[in-house]
BAPA-306013 format. One line per 3 residues: number of its first residue (from 1); their letters; for each residue x, y, z of C-alpha. Coordinates in steps of 0.1 Angstrom, whole numbers. Example, Ala and Ser with C-alpha at 12.3 -4.5 7.8 and 13.67 -1.06 7.14 Angstrom:
<recs>
1) AS) 123:-45:78  137:-11:71
</recs>
This chain:
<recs>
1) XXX) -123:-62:202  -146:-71:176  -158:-110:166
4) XXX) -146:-102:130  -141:-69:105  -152:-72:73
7) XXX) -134:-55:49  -152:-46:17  -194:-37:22
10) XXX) -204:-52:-15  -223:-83:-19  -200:-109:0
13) XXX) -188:-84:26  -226:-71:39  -239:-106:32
16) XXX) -212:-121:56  -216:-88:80  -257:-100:77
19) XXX) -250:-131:88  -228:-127:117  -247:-104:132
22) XXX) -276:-122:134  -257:-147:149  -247:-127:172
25) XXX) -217:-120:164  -198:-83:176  -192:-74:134
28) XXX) -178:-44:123  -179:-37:82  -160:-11:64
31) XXX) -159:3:29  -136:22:11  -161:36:-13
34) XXX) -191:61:1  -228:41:7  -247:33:-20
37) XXX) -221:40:-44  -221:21:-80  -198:-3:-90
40) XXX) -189:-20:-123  -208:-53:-127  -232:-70:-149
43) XXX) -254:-73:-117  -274:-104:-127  -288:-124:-99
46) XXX) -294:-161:-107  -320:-185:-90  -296:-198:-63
49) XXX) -286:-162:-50  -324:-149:-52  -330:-180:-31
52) XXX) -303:-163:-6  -320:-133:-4  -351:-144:0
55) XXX) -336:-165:33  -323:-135:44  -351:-114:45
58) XXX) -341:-89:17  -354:-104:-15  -386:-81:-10
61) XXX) -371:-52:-7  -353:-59:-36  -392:-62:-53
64) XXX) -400:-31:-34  -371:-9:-55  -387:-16:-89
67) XXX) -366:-40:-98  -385:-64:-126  -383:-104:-117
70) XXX) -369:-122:-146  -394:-153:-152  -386:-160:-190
73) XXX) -351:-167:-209  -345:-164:-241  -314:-181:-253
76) XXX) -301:-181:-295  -273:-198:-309  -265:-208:-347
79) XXX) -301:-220:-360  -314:-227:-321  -340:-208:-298
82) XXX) -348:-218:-265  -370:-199:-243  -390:-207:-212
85) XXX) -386:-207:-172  -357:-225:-149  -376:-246:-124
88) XXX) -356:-229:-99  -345:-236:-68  -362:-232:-31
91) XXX) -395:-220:-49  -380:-190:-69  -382:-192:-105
94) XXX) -370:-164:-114  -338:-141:-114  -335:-105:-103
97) XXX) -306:-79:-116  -307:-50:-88  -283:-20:-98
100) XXX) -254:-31:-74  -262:9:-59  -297:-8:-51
103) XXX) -287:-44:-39  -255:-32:-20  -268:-9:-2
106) XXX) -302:-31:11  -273:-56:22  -257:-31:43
109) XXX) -286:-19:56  -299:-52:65  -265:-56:82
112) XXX) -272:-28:103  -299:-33:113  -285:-66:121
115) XXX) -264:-45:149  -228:-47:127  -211:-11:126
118) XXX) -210:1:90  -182:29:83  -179:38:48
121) XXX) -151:56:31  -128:36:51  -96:25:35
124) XXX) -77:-8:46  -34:0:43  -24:-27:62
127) XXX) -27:-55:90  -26:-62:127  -5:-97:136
130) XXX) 4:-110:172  40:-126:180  27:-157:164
133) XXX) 19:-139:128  -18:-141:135  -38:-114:124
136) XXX) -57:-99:147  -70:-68:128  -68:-42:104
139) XXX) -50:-9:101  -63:21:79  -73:55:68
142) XXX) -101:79:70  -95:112:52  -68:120:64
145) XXX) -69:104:101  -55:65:106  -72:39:125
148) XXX) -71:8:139  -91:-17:149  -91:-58:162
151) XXX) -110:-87:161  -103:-124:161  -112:-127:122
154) XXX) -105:-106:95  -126:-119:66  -114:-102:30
157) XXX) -143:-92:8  -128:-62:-13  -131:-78:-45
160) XXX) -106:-93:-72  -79:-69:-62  -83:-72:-30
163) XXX) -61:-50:-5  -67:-84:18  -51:-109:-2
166) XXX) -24:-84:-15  -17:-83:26  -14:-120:31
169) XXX) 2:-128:0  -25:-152:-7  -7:-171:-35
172) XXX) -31:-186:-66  -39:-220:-62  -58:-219:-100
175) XXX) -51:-194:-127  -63:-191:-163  -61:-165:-189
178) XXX) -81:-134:-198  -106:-148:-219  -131:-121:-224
181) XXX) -135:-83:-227  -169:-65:-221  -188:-33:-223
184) XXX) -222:-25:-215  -248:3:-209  -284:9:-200
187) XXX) -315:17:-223  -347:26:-219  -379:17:-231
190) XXX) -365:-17:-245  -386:-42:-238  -368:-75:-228
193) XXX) -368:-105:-212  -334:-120:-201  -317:-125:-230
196) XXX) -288:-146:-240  -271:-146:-283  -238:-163:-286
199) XXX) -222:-168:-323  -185:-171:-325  -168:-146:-317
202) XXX) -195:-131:-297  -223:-135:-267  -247:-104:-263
205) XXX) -271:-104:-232  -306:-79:-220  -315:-78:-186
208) XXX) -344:-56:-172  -329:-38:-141  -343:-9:-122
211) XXX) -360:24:-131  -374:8:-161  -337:3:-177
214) XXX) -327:-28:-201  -287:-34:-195  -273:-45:-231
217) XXX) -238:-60:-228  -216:-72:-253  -182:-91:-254
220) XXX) -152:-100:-272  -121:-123:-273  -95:-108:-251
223) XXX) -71:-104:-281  -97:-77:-300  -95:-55:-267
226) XXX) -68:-31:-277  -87:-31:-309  -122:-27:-296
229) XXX) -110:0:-266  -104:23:-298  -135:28:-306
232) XXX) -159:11:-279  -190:24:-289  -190:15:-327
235) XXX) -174:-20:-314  -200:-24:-291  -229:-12:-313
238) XXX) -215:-36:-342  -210:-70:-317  -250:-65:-314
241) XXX) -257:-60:-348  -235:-91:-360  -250:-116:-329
244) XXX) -286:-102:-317  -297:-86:-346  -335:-83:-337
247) XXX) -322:-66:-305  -306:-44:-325  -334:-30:-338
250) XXX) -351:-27:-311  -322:-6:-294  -323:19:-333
253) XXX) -346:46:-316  -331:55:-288  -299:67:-270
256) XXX) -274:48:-241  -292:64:-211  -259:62:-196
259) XXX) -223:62:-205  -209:26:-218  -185:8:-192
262) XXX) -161:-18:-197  -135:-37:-185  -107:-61:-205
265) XXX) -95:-72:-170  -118:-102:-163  -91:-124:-144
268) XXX) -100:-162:-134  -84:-178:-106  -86:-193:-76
271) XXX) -71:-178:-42  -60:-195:-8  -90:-190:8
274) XXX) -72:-184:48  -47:-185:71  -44:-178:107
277) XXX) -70:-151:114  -81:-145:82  -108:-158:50
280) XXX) -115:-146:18  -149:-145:2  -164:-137:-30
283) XXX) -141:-121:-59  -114:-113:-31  -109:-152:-31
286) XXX) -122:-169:-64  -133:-150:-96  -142:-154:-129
289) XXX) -156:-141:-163  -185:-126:-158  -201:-140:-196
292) XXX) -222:-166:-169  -228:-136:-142  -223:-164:-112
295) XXX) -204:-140:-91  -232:-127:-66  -247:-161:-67
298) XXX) -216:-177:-59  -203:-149:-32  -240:-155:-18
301) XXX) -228:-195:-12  -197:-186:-3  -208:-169:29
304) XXX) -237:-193:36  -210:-222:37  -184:-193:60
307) XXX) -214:-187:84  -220:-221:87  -191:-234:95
310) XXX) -175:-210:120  -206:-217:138  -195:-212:177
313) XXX) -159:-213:167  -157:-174:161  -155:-167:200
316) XXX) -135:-193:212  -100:-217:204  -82:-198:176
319) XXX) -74:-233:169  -110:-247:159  -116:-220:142
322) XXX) -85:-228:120  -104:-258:115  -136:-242:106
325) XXX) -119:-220:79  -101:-251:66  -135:-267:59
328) XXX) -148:-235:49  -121:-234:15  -122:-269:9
331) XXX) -162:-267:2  -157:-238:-18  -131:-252:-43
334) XXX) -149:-284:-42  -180:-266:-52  -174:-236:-72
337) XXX) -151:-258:-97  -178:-271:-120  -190:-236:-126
340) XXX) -158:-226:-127  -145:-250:-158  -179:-240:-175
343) XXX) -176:-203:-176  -143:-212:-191  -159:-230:-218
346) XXX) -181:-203:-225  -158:-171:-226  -137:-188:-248
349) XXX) -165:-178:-273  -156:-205:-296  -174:-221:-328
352) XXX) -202:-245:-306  -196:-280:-321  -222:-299:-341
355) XXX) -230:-323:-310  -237:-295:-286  -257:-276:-319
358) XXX) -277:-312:-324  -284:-316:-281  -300:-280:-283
361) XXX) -324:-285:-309  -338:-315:-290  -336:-289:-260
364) XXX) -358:-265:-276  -386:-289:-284  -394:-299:-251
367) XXX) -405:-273:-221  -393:-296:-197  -359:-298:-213
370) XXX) -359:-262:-215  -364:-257:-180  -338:-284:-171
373) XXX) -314:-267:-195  -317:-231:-177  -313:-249:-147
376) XXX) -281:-256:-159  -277:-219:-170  -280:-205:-137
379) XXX) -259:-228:-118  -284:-246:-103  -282:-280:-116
382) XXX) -250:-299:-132  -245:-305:-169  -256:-341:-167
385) XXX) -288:-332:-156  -297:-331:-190  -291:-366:-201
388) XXX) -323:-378:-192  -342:-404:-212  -367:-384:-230
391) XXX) -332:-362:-248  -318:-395:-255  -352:-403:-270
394) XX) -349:-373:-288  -314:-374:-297
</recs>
């Protein structure tokens, strides 16, 4: 009988695995996919979740792979550029994007040595319940030998389709429409800082990343996908030619290093987070666009808030820990719903109104402004944080 299985061994699942161990919890993670496997993602890590990893003990090996540390944004829209620094948050100022191959793996590692049991290439089919409906652990495949395997939590961290939440019929408590579609790939020897070009239409993004590579990612309006999908590439090379046209020309001399990914299938919703015996965490539970890359950050948060509230609960009443995971998904609605909304706002890649034109250029004449604003960018300070006298002095 294990404490809790963890099903899924990305960023929420060996994050959650990391901290149950440590608190000495019996945890045993399992992956369908083999160890330090890639995965499609935009891989940005913002303040909050660098601030996560550097709790945990893992933000310097992330250093230690060559990953660069993103201390400068650069940020155009119509007429506008803002560039600077966040102030950040627990003393980190800047963001990291790890290859997920990089970052996953470190997690699980750090989970293990933790003491959880890591299995990869483990596939979850289906779920244990007692006479009451509880679940009480998983069922599954390895190759071609089935397993099973119990434990008084089963916590879902398999992603937005998650096997987990298909199993407890988790119904949607919020669901919005495909805003977005993206594709992306990695250069090298592009020089960049982290950078952010909307226009109508369109929102184009750099980010250093490992091994010396720049990943360049473009997107469209969901209703040009079936348009764009037929020819990716020259859809993709024209979105950054039409809205970062200096970063075009940077990218003119050399070749994708890798093949372009992509995805048209960037659902936004809202899960039930848990039921008897079980919690959902990260995309599994709550996901969105990925035009603000808050995902890590926010599955990062997500099991900071699940760790803290099971507390002593994991071993003991099945009742209190009902409880616990009660408290657990009303914190995360209640505090993933402002980020939520705003990533809405964004991948809706919409014409940016003269007000919100006329508020940036005051932005980008002040430092201080400009680091309150990218505060705001990577989810670590609300909207209204902006609104302080010296904008409406400028304004």
């Amino acid at each position: 009988m294990y404490d809790a299985i963890v099903v899924g061994a990305r960023c929420a699942g060996a994050s959650a695995a990391l901290l149950l161990a440590r608190a000495g919890y019996r945890v045993l993670l399992l992956d369908k996919s083999a160890y330090g496997s890639d995965t499609l993602s935009t891989h940005l890590v913002h303040q909050p979740g660098i601030a996560a990893l550097a709790r945990w003990g893992v933000l310097d090996q992330v250093r230690a792979s060559g990953c660069p540390p993103l201390q400068r944004t650069v940020y155009e829209v119509a007429d506008i550029h803002i560039e600077g620094c966040a102030r950040g948050v627990e003393g980190q100022r800047a963001g990291f994007a790890p290859r997920r191959r990089v970052l996953d793996a470190l997690l699980v590692d750090a989970a293990a040595t933790a003491g959880a049991e890591f299995r990869e290439r483990r596939r979850v089919t289906g779920l244990l319940r007692d006479e009451a409906g509880r679940v009480v652990g998983v069922e599954g495949q390895h190759g071609h030998r089935t397993f099973t395997e119990r434990a008084r939590l089963v916590i879902g961290a398999d992603g937005m389709r998650s096997t987990v939440a298909q199993l407890v019929a988790a119904p949607y408590s919020v669901r919005d429409p495909l805003l977005t579609c993206a594709y992306y790939t990695y250069w090298q020897d592009v020089p960049a800082d982290l950078e952010l070009y909307e226009r109508p239409g369109g929102w184009v993004a750099a980010v250093p990343t490992n091994a010396e590579a720049t990943l360049v990612l473009a997107y469209f309006p969901q209703s040009r996908f079936e348009e764009v999908r037929t020819n990716a590439r020259h859809a993709y090379q024209e979105q950054i030619r039409a809205t970062a046209p200096a970063l075009y020309e940077r990218l003119q001399d050399n070749e994708p290093a890798e093949r372009l990914r992509g995805s048209g299938n960037q659902q936004n919703f809202f899960r039930q987070a848990t039921g008897p015996g079980w919690v959902l965490v990260g995309d599994a539970g709550h996901h969105k666009d990925s035009i603000t890359a808050r995902g890590i950050s926010d599955a990062f948060q997500q099991v900071d808030s699940l760790v803290g509230e099971v507390g002593s609960t994991l071993g003991g009443d099945p009742a209190q820990l009902d409880e616990a995971l009660a408290r657990f998904a009303k914190n995360r609605d209640s505090t993933l719903a402002p980020g939520y909304e705003a990533t809405l706002s964004v991948a809706r890649l919409t014409p940016p109104h003269e007000q919100r034109l006329s508020l940036l250029r005051a932005v980008q004449s002040d430092p201080e402004l400009v680091s309150i604003y990218l505060d705001i960018v990577a989810g670590i300070a609300p909207a209204h944080a902006l609104y302080t006298p010296k904008l409406l002095e400028l304004l």
